[in-house]
BADRENSE-598268 format. One record per residue (C-alpha): x, y, z. Coordinates in steps of 0.001 Angstrom, whole numbers, padded with zeros to 6 digits, always signed. Layout:
% residues N
XYZ;...
END
This chain:
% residues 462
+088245+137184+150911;+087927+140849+152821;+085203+142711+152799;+085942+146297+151653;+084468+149754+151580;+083080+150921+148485;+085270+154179+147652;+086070+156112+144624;+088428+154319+142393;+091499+155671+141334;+092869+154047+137779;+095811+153121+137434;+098524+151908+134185;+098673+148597+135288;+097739+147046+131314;+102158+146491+130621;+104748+145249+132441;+106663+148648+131673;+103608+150792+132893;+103723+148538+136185;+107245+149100+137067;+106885+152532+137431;+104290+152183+139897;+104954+152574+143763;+104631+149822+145740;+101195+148832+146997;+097967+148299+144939;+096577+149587+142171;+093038+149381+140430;+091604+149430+137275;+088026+149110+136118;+086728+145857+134425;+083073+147485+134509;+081315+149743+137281;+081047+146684+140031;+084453+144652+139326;+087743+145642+139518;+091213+144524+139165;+094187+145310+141466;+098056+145038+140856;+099286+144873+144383;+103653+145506+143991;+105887+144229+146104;+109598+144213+146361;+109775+140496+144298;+107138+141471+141980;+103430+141614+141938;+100423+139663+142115;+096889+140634+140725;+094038+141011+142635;+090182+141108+141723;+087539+142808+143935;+084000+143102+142623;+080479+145049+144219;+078902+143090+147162;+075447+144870+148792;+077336+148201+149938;+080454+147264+149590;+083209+145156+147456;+084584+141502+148256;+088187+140915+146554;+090476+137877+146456;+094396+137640+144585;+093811+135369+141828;+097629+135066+140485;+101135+135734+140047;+101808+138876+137549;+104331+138464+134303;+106749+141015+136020;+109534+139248+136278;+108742+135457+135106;+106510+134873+132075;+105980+131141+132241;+102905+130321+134781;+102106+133986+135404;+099290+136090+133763;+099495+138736+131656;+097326+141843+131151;+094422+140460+129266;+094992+136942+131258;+094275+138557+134353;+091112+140384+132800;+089737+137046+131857;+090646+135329+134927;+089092+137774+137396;+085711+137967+135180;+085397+134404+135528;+085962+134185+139193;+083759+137204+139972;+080936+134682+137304;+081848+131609+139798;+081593+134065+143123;+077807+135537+142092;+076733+131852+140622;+077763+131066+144459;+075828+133468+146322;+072933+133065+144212;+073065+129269+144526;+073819+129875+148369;+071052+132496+149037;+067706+130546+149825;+069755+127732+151316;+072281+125057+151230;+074105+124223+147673;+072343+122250+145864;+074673+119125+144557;+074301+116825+142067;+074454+114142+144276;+071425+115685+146614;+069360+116030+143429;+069866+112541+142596;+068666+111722+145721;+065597+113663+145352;+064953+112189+142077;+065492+108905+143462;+063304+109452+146493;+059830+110240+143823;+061048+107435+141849;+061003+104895+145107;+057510+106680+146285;+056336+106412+142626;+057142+102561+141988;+055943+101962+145833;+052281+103354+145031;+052152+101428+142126;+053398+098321+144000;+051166+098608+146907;+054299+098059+149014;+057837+099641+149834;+060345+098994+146781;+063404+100430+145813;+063005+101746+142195;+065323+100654+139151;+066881+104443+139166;+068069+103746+142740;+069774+101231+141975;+071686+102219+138621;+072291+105751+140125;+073564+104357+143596;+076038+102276+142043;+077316+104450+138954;+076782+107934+140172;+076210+107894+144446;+078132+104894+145469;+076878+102584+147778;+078119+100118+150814;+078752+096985+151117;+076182+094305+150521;+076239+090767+150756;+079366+089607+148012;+079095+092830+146530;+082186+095116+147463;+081406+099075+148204;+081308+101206+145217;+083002+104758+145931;+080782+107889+144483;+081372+109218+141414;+083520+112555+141614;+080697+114107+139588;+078211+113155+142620;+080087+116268+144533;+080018+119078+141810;+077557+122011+142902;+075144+121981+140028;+075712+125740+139847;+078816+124737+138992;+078260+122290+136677;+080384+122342+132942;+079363+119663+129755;+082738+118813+130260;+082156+116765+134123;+078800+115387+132782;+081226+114285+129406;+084028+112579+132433;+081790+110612+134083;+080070+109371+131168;+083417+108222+129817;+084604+106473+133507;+081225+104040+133258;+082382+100810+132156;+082560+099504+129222;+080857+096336+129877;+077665+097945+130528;+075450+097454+127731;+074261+100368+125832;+070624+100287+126550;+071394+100184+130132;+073674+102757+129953;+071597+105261+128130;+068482+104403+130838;+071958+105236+133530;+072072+109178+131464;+068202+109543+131441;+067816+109000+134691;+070572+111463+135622;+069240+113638+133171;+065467+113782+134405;+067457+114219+138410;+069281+117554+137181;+066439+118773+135163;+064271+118192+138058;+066237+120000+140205;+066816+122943+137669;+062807+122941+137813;+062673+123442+141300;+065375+126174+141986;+065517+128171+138663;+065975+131599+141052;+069376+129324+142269;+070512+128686+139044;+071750+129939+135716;+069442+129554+132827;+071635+128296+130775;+072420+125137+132561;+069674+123265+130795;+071802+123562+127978;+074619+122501+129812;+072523+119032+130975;+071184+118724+127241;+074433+118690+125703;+076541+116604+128364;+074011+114087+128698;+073143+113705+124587;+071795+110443+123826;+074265+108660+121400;+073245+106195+118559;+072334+103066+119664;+072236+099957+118045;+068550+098986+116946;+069547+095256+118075;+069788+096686+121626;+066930+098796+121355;+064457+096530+121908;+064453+092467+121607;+065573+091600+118023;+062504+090490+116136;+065088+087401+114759;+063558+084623+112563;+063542+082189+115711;+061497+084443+117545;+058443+084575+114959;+056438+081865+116135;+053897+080054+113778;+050089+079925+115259;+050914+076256+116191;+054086+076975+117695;+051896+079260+120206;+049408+076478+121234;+052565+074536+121946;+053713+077013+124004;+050153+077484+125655;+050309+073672+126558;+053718+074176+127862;+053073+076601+130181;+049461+074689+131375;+051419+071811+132257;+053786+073708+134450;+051291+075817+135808;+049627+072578+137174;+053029+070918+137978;+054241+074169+140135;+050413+074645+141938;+050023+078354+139963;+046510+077605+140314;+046318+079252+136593;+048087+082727+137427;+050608+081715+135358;+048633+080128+132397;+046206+083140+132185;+049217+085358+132056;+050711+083779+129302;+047510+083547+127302;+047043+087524+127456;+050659+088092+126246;+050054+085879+123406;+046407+087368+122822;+047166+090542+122691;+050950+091015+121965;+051126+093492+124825;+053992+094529+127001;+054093+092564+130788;+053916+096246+131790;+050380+096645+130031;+049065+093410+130708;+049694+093694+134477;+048110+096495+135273;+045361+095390+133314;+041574+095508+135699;+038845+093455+135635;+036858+095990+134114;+039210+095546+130950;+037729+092232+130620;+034458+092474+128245;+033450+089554+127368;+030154+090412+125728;+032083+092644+123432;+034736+089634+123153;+037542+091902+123670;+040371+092829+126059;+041285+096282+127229;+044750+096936+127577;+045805+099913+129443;+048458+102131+127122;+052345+102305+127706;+053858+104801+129901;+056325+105152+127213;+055981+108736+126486;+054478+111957+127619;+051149+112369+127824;+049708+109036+127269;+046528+107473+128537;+043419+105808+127896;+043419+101895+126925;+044032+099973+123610;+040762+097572+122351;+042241+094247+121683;+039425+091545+119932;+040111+088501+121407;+038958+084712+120531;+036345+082650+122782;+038982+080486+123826;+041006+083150+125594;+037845+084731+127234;+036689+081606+128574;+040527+080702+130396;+040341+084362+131386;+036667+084227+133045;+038070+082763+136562;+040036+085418+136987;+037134+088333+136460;+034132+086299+137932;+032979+087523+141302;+035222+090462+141545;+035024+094259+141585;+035679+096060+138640;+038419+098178+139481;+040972+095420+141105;+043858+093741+139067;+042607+091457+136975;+046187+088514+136750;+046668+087841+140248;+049625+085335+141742;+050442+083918+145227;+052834+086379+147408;+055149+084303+149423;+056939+085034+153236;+059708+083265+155038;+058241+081914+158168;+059779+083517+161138;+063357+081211+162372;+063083+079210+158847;+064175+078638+155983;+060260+077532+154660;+058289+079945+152622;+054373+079951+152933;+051613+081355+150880;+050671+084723+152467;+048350+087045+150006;+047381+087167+146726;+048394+090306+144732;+049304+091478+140937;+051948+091113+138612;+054764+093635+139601;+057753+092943+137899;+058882+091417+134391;+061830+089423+136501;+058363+087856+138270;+058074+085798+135052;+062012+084241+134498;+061870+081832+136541;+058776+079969+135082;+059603+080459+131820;+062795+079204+132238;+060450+075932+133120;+058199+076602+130198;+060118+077047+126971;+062354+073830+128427;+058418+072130+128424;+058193+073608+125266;+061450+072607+123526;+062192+076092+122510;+065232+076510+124312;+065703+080309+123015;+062331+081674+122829;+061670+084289+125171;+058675+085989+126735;+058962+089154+124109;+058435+086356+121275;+054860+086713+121875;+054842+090180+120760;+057015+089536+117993;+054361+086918+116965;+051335+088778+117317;+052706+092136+115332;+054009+089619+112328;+050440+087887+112540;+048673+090695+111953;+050860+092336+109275;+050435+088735+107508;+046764+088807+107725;+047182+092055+105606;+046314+094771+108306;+047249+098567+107831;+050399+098959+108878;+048549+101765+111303;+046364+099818+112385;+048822+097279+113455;+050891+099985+115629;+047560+100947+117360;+046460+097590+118340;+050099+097109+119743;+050678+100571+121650;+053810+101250+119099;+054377+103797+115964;+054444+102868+112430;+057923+104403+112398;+058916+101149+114853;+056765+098716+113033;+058909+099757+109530;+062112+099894+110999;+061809+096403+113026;+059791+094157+111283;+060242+095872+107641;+061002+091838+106177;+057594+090822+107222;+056208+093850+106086;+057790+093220+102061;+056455+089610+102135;+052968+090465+103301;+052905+093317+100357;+054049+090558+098058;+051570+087999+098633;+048763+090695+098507;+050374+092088+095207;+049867+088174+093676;+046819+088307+094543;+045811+091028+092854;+047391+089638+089502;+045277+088749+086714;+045469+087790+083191;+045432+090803+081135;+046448+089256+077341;+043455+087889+075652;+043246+084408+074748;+043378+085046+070854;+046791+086923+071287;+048056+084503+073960;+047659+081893+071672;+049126+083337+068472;+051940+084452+071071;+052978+080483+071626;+052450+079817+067978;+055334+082494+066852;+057409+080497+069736;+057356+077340+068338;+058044+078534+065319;+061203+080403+066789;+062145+077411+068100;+061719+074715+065247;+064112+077412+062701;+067012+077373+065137;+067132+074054+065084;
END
């Protein structure tokens, strides 16, 4: 590109082929609007078109292809060239205004920016430096990442080099259709929310930088697509509905290997507030000791961060039993520390042993696989796993004949969730209230002339 002197323009018939060949060699302007231009520029083998458009006091022009002069297939034409300059003038100013307050902004630097308040986000919550779920699905599907351990290095996606100023539906469609197909659709879709929540984030932050419509541009490459309600969330199957007694066999299960592994009851009183309260391990382990009230005999459990918004804490009522397994946990302890605790563990320094170094909360549903691996093999129930307990508690209560509202309160859910998922248990519990509610209505004169007629019915066929 030249920079070029603004001047008065002189049009030109450069709109035919004809009209061009009459021309003198050199170049030749015509107005698009009053700040862009394009330019034939004629040589001796034919032409080539030009586009120059308004840039502070003056104009900044570039060729941007061959003219239909001579050869008509791969050249532009008239109105070709018209469309083909006004979208490189679009792509020029999109540059300098994505350029102007500093360097481009890619997609794979807002990534990294999202990934960065994810990390700092899961690190507060931790108490400790981790590396966040988003950096890993985005580092190995969108950034790439090196070498580690068996793994081989993963190359970045070509998307992760596209100028977001730049960005079409059409890259955010290619790289959606390059992820593999063996990645489950649950994981995939959390993959496109996380890039989604990156590039709105950085939309957010630079909306002078960017064009306004690129939020549409994010909303419609990045659409959610159906997904299966199996994958959803765990399937509520038939094997997964355990019976009240099933429960206590689990409970006993998971006592014995508490005492068998030295869990000192971290992993008993865990278990028992799942199955209590039907909560997610999310909920239940950032539960406080505050949140245990035993004079009101109830649990508080904090709400979901599923959502927007969303605070405060659910009531659960809870039996004796449970408060009275959960008491060593909240005795002698301030209020606002974590009530289910568990043994951290370090490698001593030049060994392969492990020691006991500090006691600190729940972090992570992986936290619980191993042990339950242990427990349900206690247990017998070589299938059941720790979302069971949910399951359980939701079909309880909609057996004991609860409001269907009530029921997605006490759980953190909607009714909409509780219909769609567990609308079997939902039919039987109506049906067993309905027969309840059935009385006889004939009266006992009419009933019995109705058995007379009967028998009478029946001794004329025969």
């Amino acid at each position: 590109m030249q920079q070029l002197m603004a001047k008065t323009l002189k049009e030109a018939p450069i709109t035919t082929a004809n009209a061009r060949a009459k021309l003198a060699p050199g170049v030749h302007w015509r107005s698009l609007d009053p700040d862009v231009h394009l330019g034939y520029r004629k040589g001796r083998r034919g032409g080539v078109w030009l586009v120059r458009w308004r840039n502070g006091v003056g104009y900044r022009q570039k060729p941007i292809g061959t003219t239909d002069d001579t050869i008509k297939e791969g050249t532009l034409d008239f109105n070709s060239a018209v469309k083909t300059a006004r979208k490189q003038v679009a792509v020029a100013r999109l540059n300098a205004k994505a350029t102007a307050d500093g360097p481009v902004l890619t997609v794979s630097l807002a990534a990294e920016r999202y990934i960065a308040e994810r990390d700092a986000r899961q690190s507060k919550r931790a108490g400790r430096q981790i590396r966040s779920d988003t950096a890993r699905r985005l580092g190995r599907y969108l950034l790439g990442q090196p070498p580690r351990g068996k793994q081989n290095v993963v190359a970045a996606a070509p998307l992760a080099s596209i100028a977001i100023h730049l960005l079409k539906e059409a890259d955010l469609l290619a790289w959606r259709a390059r992820l593999p197909a063996t990645l489950k659709e649950t994981a995939k879709q959390r993959l496109i929310n996380d890039l989604k929540a990156a590039l709105n984030r950085a939309f957010a932050a630079n909306r002078k930088r960017l064009d306004p419509a690129l939020p549409l541009v994010i909303k419609y490459g990045l659409k959610a697509e159906p997904v299966d309600d199996d994958e959803t969330i765990p399937v509520a199957r038939e094997n997964q509905i355990l019976s009240d007694s099933q429960v206590r066999g689990l409970l006993r299960a998971t006592r014995k290997i508490d005492a068998l592994d030295k869990w000192e009851g971290d992993l008993f009183r865990l278990v028992v507030v799942l199955a209590a309260t039907g909560a997610r391990f999310s909920q239940v382990a950032r539960m406080r000791v505050a949140d245990y009230q035993r004079s009101a005999a109830r649990l508080l459990v904090p709400a979901s961060r599923k959502g927007k918004g969303k605070s405060g804490r659910v009531s659960i009522p809870v039996g004796r039993d449970v408060l009275d397994e959960i008491l060593p946990a909240a005795a002698g302890r301030a209020r606002d520390e974590f009530l289910l605790m568990r043994w951290r563990h370090a490698q001593v320094p030049g060994s392969i042993r492990w020691i006991r170094a500090d006691r600190g909360p729940w972090q992570t549903a992986s936290q619980l696989t191993r042990p339950w691996d242990s427990l349900r093999s206690e247990a017998g129930m070589a299938e059941v796993i720790p979302y069971a307990l949910r399951h359980s508690s939701i079909v309880r209560c909609i057996r004991q004949g609860l409001p269907i509202r009530l029921v997605a309160a006490l759980h953190d859910t909607s009714v909409q969730m509780i219909e769609k998922h567990y609308a079997r248990w939902i039919t039987d519990g109506l049906e067993e209230l309905v027969a309840r509610s059935v009385v006889p209505l004939v009266p006992q004169h009419d009933a019995e002339k109705l058995v007379q007629i009967r028998r009478e019915m029946v001794a004329g066929r025969r």
